[in-house]
ROTOR-36420 format. One record per residue (C-alpha): x, y, z. Coordinates in steps of 0.5 Angstrom, whole numbers, padded with zeros to 4 digits, always signed. Layout:
BEGIN
XYZ...
This chain:
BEGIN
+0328+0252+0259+0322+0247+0263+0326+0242+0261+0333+0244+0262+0330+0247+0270+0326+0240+0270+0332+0236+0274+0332+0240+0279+0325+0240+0281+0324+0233+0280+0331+0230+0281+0333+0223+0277+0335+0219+0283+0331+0213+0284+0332+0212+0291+0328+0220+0293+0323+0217+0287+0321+0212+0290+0321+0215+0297+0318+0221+0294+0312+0217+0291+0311+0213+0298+0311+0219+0302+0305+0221+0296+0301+0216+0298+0301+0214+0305+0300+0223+0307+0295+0223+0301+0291+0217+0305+0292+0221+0311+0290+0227+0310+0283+0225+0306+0281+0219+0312+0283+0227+0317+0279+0230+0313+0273+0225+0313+0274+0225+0321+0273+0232+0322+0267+0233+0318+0263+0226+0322+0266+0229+0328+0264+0236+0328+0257+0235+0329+0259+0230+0335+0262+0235+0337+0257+0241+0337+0252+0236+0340+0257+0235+0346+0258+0241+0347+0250+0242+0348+0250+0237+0352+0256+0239+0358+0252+0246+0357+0246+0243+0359+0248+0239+0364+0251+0245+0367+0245+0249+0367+0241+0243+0371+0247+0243+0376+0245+0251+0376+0238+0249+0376+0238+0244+0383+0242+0249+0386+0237+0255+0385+0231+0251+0385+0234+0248+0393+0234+0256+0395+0228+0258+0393+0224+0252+0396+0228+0254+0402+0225+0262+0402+0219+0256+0401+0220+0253+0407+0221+0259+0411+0214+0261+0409+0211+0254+0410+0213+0254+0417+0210+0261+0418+0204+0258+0415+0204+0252+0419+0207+0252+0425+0201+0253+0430+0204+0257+0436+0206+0262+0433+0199+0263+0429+0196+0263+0435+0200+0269+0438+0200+0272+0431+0192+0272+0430+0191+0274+0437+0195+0280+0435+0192+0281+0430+0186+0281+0432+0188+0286+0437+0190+0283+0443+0190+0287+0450+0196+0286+0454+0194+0288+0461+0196+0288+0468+0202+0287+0472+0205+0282+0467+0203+0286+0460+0210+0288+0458+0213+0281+0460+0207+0278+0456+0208+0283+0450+0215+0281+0450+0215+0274+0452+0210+0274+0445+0216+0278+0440+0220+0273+0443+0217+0266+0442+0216+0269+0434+0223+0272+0433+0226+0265+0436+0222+0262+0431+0224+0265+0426+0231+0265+0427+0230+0257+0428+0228+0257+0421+0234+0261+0418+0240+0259+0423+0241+0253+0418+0241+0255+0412+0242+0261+0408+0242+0268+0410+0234+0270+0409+0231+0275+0411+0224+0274+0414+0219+0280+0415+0212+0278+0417+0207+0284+0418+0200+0284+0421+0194+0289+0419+0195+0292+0426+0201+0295+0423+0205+0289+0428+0212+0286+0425+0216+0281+0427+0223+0281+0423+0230+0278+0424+0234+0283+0422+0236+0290+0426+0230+0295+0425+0234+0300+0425+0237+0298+0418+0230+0298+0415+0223+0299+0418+0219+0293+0415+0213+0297+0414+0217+0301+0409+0214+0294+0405+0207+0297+0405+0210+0303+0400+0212+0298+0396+0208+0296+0388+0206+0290+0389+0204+0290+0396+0197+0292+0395+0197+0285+0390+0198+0280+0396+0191+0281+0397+0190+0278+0391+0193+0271+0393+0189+0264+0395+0191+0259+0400+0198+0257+0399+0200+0261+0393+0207+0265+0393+0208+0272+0390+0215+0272+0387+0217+0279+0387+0223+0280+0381+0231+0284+0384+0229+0291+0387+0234+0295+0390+0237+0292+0396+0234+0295+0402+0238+0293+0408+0244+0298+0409+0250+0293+0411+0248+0290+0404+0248+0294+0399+0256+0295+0397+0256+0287+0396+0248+0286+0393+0245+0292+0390+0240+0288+0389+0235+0282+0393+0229+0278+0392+0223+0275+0395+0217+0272+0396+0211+0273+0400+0204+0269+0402+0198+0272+0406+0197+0270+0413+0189+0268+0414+0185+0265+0419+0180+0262+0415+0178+0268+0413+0177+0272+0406+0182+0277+0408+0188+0276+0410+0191+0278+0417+0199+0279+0415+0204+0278+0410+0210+0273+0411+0216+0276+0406+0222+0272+0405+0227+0276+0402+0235+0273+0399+0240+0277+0396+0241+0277+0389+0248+0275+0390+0246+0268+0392+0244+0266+0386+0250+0270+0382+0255+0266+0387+0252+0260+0384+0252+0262+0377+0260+0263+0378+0261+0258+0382+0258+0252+0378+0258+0255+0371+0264+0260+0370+0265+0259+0363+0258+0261+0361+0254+0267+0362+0248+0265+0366+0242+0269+0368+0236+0268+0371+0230+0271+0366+0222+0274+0369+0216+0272+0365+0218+0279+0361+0225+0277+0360+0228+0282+0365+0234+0280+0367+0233+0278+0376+0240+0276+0377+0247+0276+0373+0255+0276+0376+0254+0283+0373+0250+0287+0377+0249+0292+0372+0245+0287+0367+0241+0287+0372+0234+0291+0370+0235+0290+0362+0232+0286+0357+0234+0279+0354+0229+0277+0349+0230+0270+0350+0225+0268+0346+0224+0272+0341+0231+0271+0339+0231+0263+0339+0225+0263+0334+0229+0267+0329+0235+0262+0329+0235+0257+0324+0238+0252+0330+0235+0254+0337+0242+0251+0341+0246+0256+0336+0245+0264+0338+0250+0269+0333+0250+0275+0338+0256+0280+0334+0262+0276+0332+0260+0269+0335+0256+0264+0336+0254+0262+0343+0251+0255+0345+0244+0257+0349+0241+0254+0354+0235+0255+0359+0231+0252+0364+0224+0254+0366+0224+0255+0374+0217+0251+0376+0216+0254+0382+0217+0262+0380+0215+0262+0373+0223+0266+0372+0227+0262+0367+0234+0261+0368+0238+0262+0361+0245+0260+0360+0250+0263+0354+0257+0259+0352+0262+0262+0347+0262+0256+0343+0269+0256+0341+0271+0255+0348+0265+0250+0349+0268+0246+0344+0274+0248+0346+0276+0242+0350+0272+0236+0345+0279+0241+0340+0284+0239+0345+0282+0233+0345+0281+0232+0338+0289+0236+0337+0292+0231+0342+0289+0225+0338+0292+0229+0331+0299+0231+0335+0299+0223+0337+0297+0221+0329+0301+0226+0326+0307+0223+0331+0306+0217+0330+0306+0219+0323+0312+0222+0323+0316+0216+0326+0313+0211+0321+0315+0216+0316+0322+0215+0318+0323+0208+0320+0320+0207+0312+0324+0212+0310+0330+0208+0313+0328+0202+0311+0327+0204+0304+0334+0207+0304+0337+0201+0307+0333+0197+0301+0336+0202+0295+0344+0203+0298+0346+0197+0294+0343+0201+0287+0346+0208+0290+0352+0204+0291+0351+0201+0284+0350+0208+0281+0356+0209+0284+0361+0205+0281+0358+0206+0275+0359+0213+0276+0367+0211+0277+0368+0207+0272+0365+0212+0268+0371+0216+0270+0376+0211+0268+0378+0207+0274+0377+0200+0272+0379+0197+0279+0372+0199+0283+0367+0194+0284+0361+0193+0287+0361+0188+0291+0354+0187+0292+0352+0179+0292+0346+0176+0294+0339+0173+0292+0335+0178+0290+0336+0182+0283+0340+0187+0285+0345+0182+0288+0345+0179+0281+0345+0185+0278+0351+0187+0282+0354+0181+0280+0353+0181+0273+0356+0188+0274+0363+0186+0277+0364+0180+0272+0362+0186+0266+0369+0190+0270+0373+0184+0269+0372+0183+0262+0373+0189+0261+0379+0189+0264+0381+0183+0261+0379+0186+0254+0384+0192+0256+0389+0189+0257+0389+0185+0252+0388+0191+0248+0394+0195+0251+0399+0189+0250+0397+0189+0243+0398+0196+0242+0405+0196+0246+0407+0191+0240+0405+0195+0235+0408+0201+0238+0415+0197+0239+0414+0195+0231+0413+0202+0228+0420+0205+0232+0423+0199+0230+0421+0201+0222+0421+0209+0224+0429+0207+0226+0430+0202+0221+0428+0209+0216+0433+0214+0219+0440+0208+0220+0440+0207+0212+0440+0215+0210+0444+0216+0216+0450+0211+0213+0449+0213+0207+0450+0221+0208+0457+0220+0212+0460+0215+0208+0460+0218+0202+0462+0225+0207+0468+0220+0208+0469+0218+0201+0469+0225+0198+0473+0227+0204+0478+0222+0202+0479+0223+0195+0480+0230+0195+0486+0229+0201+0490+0225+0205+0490+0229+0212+0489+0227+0219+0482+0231+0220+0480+0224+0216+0481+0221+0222+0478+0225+0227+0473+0224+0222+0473+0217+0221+0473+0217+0229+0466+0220+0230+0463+0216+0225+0465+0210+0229+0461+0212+0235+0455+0215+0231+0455+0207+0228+0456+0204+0235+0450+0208+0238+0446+0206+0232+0447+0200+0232+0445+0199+0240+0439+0197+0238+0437+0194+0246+0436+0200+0249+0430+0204+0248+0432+0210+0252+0439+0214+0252+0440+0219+0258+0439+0226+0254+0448+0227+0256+0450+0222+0252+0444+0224+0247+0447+0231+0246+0455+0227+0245+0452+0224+0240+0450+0230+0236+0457+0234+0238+0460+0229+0234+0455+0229+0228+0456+0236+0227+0464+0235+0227+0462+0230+0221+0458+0235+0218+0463+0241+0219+0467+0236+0215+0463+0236+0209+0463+0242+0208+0466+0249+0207+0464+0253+0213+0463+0251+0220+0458+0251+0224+0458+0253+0232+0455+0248+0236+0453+0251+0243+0450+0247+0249+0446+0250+0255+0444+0243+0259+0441+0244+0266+0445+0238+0270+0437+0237+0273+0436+0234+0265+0443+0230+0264+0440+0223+0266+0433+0225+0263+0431+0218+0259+0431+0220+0252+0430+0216+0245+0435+0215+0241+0438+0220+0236+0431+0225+0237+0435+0231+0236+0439+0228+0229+0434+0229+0224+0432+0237+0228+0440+0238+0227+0440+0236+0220+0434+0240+0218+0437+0245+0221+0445+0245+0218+0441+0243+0211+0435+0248+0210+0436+0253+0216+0444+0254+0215+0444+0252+0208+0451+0249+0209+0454+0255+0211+0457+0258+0218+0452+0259+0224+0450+0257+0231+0445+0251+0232+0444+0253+0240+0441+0247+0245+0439+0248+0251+0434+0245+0256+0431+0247+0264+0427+0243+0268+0420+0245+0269+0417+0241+0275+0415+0234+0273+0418+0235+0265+0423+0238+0262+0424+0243+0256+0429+0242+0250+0430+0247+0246+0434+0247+0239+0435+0254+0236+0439+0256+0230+0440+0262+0226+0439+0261+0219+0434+0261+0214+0427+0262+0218+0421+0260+0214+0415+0265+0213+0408+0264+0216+0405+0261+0211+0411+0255+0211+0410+0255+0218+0403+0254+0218+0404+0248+0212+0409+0244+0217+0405+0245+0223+0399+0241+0220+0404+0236+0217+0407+0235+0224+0399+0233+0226+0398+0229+0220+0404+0225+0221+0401+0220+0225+0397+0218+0219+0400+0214+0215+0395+0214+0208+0397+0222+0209+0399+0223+0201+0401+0230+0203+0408+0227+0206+0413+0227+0201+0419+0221+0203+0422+0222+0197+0427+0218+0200+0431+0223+0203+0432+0225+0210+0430+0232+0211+0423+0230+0208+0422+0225+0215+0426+0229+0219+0421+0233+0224+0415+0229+0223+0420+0223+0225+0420+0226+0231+0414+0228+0232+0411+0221+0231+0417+0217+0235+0416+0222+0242+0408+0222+0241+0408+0215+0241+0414+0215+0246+0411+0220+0251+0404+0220+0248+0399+0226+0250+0405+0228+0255+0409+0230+0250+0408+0237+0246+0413+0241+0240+0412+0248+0239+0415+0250+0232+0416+0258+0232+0420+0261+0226+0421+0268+0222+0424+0269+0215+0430+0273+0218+0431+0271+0225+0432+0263+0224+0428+0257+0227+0427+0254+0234+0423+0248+0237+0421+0247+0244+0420+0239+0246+0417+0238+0252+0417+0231+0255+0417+0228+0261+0423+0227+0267+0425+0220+0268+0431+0218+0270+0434+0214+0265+0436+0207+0268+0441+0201+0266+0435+0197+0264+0431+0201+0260
């Protein structure tokens, strides 16, 4: 079973072999060297990655950082600057504003300080900037009717402003947004407040610098959209987040990074997330950023992908111009292949006619002298065979003559010895003819009609010869008239007929013939004796063995009846070849008939 299948798994041809074999071992070269790529690279990749997201974070990092050392700004130059901290201190301290001009002076206070403040804000982001005095006095440049600044006393951390020194700031994490305008688009804001002392222990006021948290979260959409970026307080609460909901829960950055085997990898759910942070040196808070890595690694992929796509084109291209260079190296031995493959069907005239320097040319060449020789030793053979077949008709016709003239002279002698009338003359007459066709010997062929001629007047002879007549009767298509026939083919089946069939007695011997496309059927029926199916079977074998000369199961015994069909058999077979067939059927009280079929050549004068 497997080796019959095997052909069409593993096709002979040597052309598919070799270039199956090639393609073999160039793609499994490839496919490894890809293999080996991929692996060293995957590291280079992931460390790239990190990388871009650090980067990015940094560039989150400067711009997060510039806003808060803007709220710092704000608050240093409340700190610093020197007329407004003495309009500030005298209120504080409890200045009177007295006389004529006391609402003017009052005003003219508020004024200089919100102008002040405006100054410091107009160029930068929109802050919001409250300063409160222990007096219960503020000062702030946003609209009084949206909040009221000394709501920022209730709040928890206020009481803790007591606690800072000098210069330090408190940062005060996303608490809800308290400015009415602002709400639907930053629920939520962040600020800072520093003290405001005169040289005293206790402060006199507060500065509070207060942002939104959506200017931080525009940053993170706005420099890192394809990361999720956050800013973290010291317990890990989330301050700022582009999803305002997340803002308020827990992210245990830390906590999460030492419990992964690699720190800048962080698997949460099904995928894995590049991590980064920065810790903020100014508020303590810690921004964190988390980048799916597969769209991290995106990009490195795609640019990977094209520089596989590019390989694997150029693959392709190569693979077909090796392609076309093999089949253009093995088309002489698939055209060798086949001329063999015709010459193997028998036409000899085929050659290759592949030259060359190479081996194939020589094997080509060689191939084609090959061809000749064979051709020239079939010719010879052929030429011979051809005299040998003119030798064996001359002795086979050479049999039938003798016998022939011996059976019809002594009809003749007995006929004259018996009486003197004038059928001896009509005898004489046919017999005349039959010596004359017999001794023409030049012409191989005859036309069928002078065949049949001849037969007519061979039965007049063997009507003469004997006490009943026998009918002869002729049925010749005219398409069969002029058929090439060899000479007297139907006087031994005649004979065997008027001999065995009829037994000398009266009877009829039918003869007929019909074209049938390129041959002709002549059929040869008589109405006597038939034989049974075991002489029948006897003949048939007979009619195949005649051919062999040693076949001691021929009697000739020297009588013509015992060469008759074989005879024939063996002349029109060496005449006609595999064209020619007879069929021979017979029945013990029905008579005999033999079917020849042969081929329709017009017979010509110099045949």
């Amino acid at each position: 079973m497997f080796n019959r299948s095997k052909p069409l798994i593993w096709p002979r041809s040597f052309r598919f072999k070799l270039i199956a074999a090639s393609i073999v071992c160039i793609l499994l070269p490839a496919f490894i060297t890809l293999a080996v790529y991929n692996m060293l690279t995957k590291d280079a990749v992931k460390e790239e990655a990190v990388s871009q997201a650090e980067q990015k974070l940094e560039l989150v990092d400067g711009y997060v950082t510039n806003l808060f050392h803007y709220m710092l700004y704000i608050a240093n130059n409340v700190q610093n600057d020197s007329e407004m901290n003495v309009i500030l201190k005298a209120v504080a301290a409890g200045k009177m504003y007295e006389g004529p001009n006391a609402e003017y002076e009052r005003y003219t206070d508020r004024t200089k300080i919100t102008n002040k403040i405006d100054n410091m804000t107009v160029l930068g982001d929109k802050a919001y900037v409250t300063i409160l005095l222990k007096d219960g006095t503020y000062f702030a440049n946003y609209p009084l009717d949206e909040y009221n600044p000394n709501r920022f006393r209730e709040e928890p951390w206020f009481e803790q402003l007591n606690l800072l020194k000098g210069l330090e700031s408190s940062w005060i994490g996303a608490t809800p947004t308290v400015f009415f305008q602002d709400k639907l688009r930053s629920p939520y804001q962040i600020s800072m407040a520093r003290t405001l002392r005169g040289g005293g222990v206790t402060p006199y006021g507060y500065v509070i610098v207060t942002i939104l948290e959506n200017q931080v979260s525009s940053i993170f959409k706005k420099l890192a959209s394809d990361q999720e970026t956050m800013l973290l307080d010291g317990n890990g609460l989330i301050l700022s987040h582009p999803n305002h909901e997340r803002i308020g829960e827990e992210f245990p950055y830390a906590s999460l990074a030492e419990q992964q085997a690699d720190p800048n990898i962080m698997r949460f759910g099904d995928e894995n997330y590049i991590i980064s942070a920065h810790k903020l040196s100014l508020t303590g808070w810690e921004l964190v950023s988390l980048t799916p890595y597969k769209k991290a690694v995106f990009k490195l992929n795609a640019i990977f992908n094209r520089v596989f796509t590019f390989q694997l084109i150029s693959f392709f291209i190569f693979l077909l111009l090796f392609v076309y260079l093999i089949g253009t190296f093995t088309r002489p031995l698939v055209r060798l292949g086949r001329v063999a493959e015709t010459v193997q069907r028998g036409n000899l005239e085929v050659r290759s006619n592949i030259r060359g320097s190479d081996e194939i040319g020589y094997l080509g060449e060689s191939f084609d002298h090959m061809l000749d020789r064979v051709k020239t030793m079939i010719a010879e053979i052929t030429i011979t065979q051809a005299r040998k077949r003119k030798a064996e008709l001359a002795m086979l016709q050479a049999q039938i003559n003798p016998h022939f003239l011996f059976n019809v002279l002594n009809s003749i002698r007995m006929k004259v010895m018996r009486k003197g009338d004038m059928d001896s003359a009509e005898m004489i007459s046919s017999l005349s003819k039959l010596l004359r066709m017999t001794i023409s010997q030049d012409k191989g062929t005859i036309p069928l009609h002078e065949e049949v001629d001849t037969i007519a007047d061979y039965v007049k002879l063997m009507n003469m010869r004997q006490k009943e007549k026998v009918q002869l009767q002729l049925d010749l298509s005219r398409d069969t008239l002029m058929t090439a026939v060899p000479r007297f083919f139907l006087q031994p089946i005649i004979e065997n007929a008027l001999i065995h069939g009829l037994s000398q007695r009266a009877g009829m011997i039918h003869i007929c013939s019909e074209a049938t496309g390129n041959d002709i059927r002549v059929i040869v029926r008589d109405d006597g004796q038939g034989m049974d199916a075991s002489a029948l079977d006897k003949l048939r074998r007979k009619l195949m063995h005649s051919a062999d000369k040693e076949d001691k199961s021929i009697d000739t015994g020297g009588k013509f009846s015992s060469i008759g069909l074989s005879n024939v058999f063996e002349r029109m077979a060496i005449t006609y070849g595999d064209r020619f067939s007879m069929e021979i059927s017979s029945d013990a009280a029905g008579g005999t008939e033999i079917t020849m079929c042969i081929p329709n050549q017009e017979a010509r004068d110099d045949v």
